[in-house]
N, C-alpha and C positions, 0 to 999 in steps of 0.2 A: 504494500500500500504506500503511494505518497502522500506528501504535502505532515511532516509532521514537526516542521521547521527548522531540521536540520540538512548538513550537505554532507555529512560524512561521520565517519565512526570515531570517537574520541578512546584510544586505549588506557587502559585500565585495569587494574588487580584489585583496586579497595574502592567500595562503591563512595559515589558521592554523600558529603556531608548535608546536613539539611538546609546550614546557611549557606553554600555553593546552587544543591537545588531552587531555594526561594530564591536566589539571583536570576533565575532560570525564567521563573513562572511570567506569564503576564497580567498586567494589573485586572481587578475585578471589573467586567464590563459594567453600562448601565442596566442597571436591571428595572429601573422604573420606567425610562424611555426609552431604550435600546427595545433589540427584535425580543420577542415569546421565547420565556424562556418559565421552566418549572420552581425557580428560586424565588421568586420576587415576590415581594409583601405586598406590594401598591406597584399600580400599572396607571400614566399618566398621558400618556402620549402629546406632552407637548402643553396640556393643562395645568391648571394649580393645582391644589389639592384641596384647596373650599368647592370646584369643582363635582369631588366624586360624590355621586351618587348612590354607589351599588357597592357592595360588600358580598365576594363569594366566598362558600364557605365549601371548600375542597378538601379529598384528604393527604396527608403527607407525602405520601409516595407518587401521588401522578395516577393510581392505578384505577382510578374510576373511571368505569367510562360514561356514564353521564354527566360524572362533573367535569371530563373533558369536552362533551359534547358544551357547557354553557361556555366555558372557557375559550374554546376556541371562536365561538359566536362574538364575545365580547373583545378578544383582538381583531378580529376581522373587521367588528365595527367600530372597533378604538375608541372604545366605551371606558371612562377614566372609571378605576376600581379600585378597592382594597380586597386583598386577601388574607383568610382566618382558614389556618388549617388543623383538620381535623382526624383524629388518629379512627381507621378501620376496625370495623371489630375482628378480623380476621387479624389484625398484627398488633393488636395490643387493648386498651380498654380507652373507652369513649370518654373523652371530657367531661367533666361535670359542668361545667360550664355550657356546653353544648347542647348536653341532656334536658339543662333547664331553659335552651333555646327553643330547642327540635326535642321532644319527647321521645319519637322515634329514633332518635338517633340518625336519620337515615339519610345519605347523601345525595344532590350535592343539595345546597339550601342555598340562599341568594335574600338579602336585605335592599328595595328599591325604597330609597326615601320613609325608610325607616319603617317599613313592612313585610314582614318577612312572607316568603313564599317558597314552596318545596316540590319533588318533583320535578324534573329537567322539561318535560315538553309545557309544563304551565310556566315554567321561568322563561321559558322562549318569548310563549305567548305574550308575557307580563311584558316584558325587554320589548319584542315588539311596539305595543302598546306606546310604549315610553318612547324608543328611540329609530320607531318604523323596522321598517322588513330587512333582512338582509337582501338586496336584491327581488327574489319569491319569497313570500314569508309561508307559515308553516301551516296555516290555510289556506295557501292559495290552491286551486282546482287542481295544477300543475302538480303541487308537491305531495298532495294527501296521498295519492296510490303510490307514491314512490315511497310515503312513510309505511304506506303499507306491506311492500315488497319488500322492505327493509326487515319488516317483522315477519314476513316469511322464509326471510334467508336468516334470522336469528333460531328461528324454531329448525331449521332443519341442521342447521349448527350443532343449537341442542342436544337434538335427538342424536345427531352420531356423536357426537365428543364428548358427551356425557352419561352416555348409556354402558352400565358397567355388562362387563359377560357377556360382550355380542358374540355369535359366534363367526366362522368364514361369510357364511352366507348372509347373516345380518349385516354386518359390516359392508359389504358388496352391496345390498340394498339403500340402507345409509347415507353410502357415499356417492352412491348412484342419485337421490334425492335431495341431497345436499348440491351436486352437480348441475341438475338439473334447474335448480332454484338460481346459481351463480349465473346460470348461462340467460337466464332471462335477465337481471340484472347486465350481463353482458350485451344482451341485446338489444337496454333500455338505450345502454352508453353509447354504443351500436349507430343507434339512431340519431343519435344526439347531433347538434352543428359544430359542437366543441367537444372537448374532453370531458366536461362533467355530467351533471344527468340531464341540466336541461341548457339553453343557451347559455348560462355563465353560472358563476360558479354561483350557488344559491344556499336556502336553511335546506335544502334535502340534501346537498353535499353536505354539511353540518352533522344531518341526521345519522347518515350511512357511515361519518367516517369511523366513531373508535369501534365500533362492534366487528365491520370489515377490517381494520386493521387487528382488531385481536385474534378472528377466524384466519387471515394470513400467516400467524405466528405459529398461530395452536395447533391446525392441520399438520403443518408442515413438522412438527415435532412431534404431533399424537400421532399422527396417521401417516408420514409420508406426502403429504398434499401437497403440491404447487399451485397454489390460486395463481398468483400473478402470470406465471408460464401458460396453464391450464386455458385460462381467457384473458386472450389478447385487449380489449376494452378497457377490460378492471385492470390491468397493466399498466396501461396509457392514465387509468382514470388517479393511479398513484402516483405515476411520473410527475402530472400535472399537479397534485395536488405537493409533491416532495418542491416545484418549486415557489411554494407559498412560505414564507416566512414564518405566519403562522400557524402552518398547520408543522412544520420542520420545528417549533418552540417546543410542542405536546407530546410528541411525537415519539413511540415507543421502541425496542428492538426486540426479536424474537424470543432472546433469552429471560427478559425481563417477563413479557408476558406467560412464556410458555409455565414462570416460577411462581408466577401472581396468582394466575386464572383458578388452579384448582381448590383454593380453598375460598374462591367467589365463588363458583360455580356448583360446587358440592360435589368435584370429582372430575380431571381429567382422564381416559382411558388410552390406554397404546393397541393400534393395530400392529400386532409384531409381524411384520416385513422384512428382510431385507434392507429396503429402500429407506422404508421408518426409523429402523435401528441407524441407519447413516446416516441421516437425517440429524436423530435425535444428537450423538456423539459431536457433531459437527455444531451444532449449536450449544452444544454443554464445552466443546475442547477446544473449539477450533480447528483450524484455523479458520479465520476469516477474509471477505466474504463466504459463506457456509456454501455457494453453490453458485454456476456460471451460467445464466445472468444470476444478477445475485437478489435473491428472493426479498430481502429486505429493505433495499433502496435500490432507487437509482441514481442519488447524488452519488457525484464524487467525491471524496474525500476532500473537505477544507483543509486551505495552511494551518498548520499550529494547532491541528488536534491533539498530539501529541500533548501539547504544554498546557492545551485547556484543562486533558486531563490532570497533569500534575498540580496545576493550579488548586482543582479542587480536594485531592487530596490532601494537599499540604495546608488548606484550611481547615480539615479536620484528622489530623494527623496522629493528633493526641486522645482523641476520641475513639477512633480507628482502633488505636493500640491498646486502648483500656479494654475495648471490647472484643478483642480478639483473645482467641483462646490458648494462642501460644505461649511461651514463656518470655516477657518483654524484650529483655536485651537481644534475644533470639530474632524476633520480627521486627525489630526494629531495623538489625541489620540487612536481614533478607529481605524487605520495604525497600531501602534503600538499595539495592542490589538490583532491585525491579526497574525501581525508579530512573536509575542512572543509566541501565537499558533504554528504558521508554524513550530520554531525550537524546538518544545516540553513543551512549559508550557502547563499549564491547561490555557482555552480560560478567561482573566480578561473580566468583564463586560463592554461591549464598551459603550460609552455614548446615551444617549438616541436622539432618530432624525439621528442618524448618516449612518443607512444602503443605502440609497439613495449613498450616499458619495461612500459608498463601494464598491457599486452596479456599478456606474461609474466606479469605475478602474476595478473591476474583468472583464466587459462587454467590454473591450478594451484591455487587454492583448493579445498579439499578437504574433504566435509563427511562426518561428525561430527569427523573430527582434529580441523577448525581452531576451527571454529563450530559450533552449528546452521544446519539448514537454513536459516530464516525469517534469522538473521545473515549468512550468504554469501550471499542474496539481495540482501541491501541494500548488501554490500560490492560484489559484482561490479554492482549497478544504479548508483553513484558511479564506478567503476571505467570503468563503461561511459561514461557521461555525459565524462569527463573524456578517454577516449580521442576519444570522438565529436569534444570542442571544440580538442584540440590541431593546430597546424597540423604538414603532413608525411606521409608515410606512415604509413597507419594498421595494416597487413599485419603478423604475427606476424613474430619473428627466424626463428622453425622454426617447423613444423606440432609439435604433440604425437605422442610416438612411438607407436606401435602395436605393435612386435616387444617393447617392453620399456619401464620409466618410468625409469629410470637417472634421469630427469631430477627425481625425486620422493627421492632418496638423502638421509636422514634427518640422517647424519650431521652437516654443519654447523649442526645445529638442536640437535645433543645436543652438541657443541663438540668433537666431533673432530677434521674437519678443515674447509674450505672448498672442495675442490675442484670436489663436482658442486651440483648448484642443486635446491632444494625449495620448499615453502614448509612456514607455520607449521604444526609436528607438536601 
């Protein structure tokens, strides 16, 4: 891969010190007015801040896909915001503060002039209401059957990736109706004068995008599936949409979703293939891209991915290593070992016992939280490389959980407390 802002190999036996790296990093972008990004408290574009109106309440990780659905609604229309994030019940326990917002609990929720509102297709509506359509808004005659197609390719989603004990033949049916459902949305796109569903890019592009970008992730790990290869449209309809600023801000990668989904879902299942099983290894090991064309973008890699990611690393560095389960002095060096790789030395010898350690944070990098994508590419390929060269077992402490991410619990990253283990939020 290029563009990771260097031209050449720096040699090397003793990995870089920390104050050498932080020389290294680039300064923090704007995160209030700068492009979409998953970090940012308040989003201003250019306004004051007596301004904002709107206050979403999303939760930590990025991993919703309804409160990415309003999120991306509100950069597209460069609707000045604050954001309140909010811990999943899947990865830790719900705010009490929250609790006594949203009794529910339940994501995403959105405060307009100081009335709050829940449910992602009524907060459209509400936004609407307020600040017009994006484009076709979410009643218009155009968009309702596309909302509807939308909910027929979630249900056939469903039913194969989440249906445990299929047999050969179910699975083949499944997939077969799963197929079936994409090809029609293919054939919406098909139609279409442009790349999205209808003349430009509208709220039914809004609607379709994180549930289609999680079925991209999740097939191709559960099952072996190529959506983007499979149909040609929905292809194009992601190219299109990869060169939008905003939707590249929210914007997830295979690995992160394929580790998210099942304790949203109430269960991912593996069609074991072949195909599947390469599939899956290639998205857990690498290398990256996992497959040519490459299933998960089609940007090219930006300059300076490389340093965006050590940037954010080295923001939470100390965090990182509290919560990691190795023995500190130990990761700390083998961290550093990584790290001096990522920004072009030759890979120093990490300490021996240490891949476990490594293993933990590459297996929990999270993307849009921590980085972008094309960034936790290049972190978890250093990551890799240094696991690969340390002597010892190379085997994770635990498998990542499936019933639930406890192991993802925000907490010690907002300075609560230290007891369960994340990474950078």
């Amino acid at each position: 891969m290029a563009g990771n802002g260097w031209s050449g190999v720096i040699e090397t036996t003793e990995p870089l010190g920390w104050e050498e790296l932080a020389a290294l990093a680039p300064a923090e972008p704007d995160r209030v007015n700068g492009p979409a990004n998953a970090q940012a408290l308040l989003r201003l574009f250019g306004a004051s801040e007596e301004e904002v109106r709107v206050t979403l309440f999303r939760d930590h990780h990025a991993w919703c896909p309804y409160c990415q659905k309003v999120w991306l609604w509100l950069e597209e229309k460069q609707i000045p915001y604050r954001i309140r994030k909010v811990t999943m019940f899947c990865y830790g326990e719900k705010e009490r503060w929250f609790r006594q917002l949203v009794p529910s609990g339940m994501l995403p929720a959105l405060q307009l002039d100081g009335r709050l509102i829940t449910e992602s297709d009524d907060i459209l509506l509400a936004l609407e209401r307020a600040f017009g359509p994006l484009n076709r808004g979410m009643t218009d005659p155009a968009v309702l059957p596309l909302r509807q197609l939308e909910r027929l390719l979630f249900r056939a989603w469903c039913q194969w990736l989440c249906s445990p004990g299929l047999s050969p033949a179910q699975e083949e049916r499944a997939a077969a109706q799963f197929d079936r459902v994409a090809a029609a949305v293919d054939e919406v796109l098909s139609s279409s004068p442009g790349p999205y569903l209808l003349e430009t890019f509208s709220s039914a592009d809004v609607v379709i995008t994180p549930y289609i970008e999680r079925m991209s992730a999740s097939l191709f790990y559960y099952k072996g599936y190529p959506l983007r290869s499979r149909h040609p449209a929905i292809a194009a309809w992601f190219e299109a949409m990869e060169t939008r600023p905003t939707y590249l801000g929210t914007q997830s990668d295979f690995h992160t979703h394929a580790h998210d989904l099942p304790p949203q879902m109430g269960g991912c299942h593996d069609w074991v293939t072949p195909e599947q099983q390469a599939a899956q290894r290639r998205v857990d090991e690498g290398p990256w891209p996992v497959a040519s064309p490459d299933p998960e973008t089609s940007q090219p890699e930006p300059e300076g991915s490389a340093l965006v990611a050590l940037a954010r690393v080295l923001k939470h560095r100390q965090t990182i290593a509290a919560v990691n389960p190795d023995e500190p002095e130990r990761f700390d060096r083998a961290l550093r070992c990584a790290l001096s790789t990522l920004v072009g030395s030759s890979l120093p010898q990490p300490p021996a016992g240490s891949a476990p350690g490594l293993r933990y944070l590459r297996d929990r990098i999270s993307v849009p939280r921590d980085m972008p994508l094309h960034a936790a590419r290049r972190l978890r390929q250093a990551l890799g490389a240094a696991i690969g060269a340390a002597e010892g077992p190379k085997e994770a402490m635990s498998a990542l959980p499936r019933q639930h991410r406890r192991d993802q619990d925000p907490r010690p990253f907002l300075g609560l407390d230290r007891a369960p283990a994340a990474i950078t939020p």
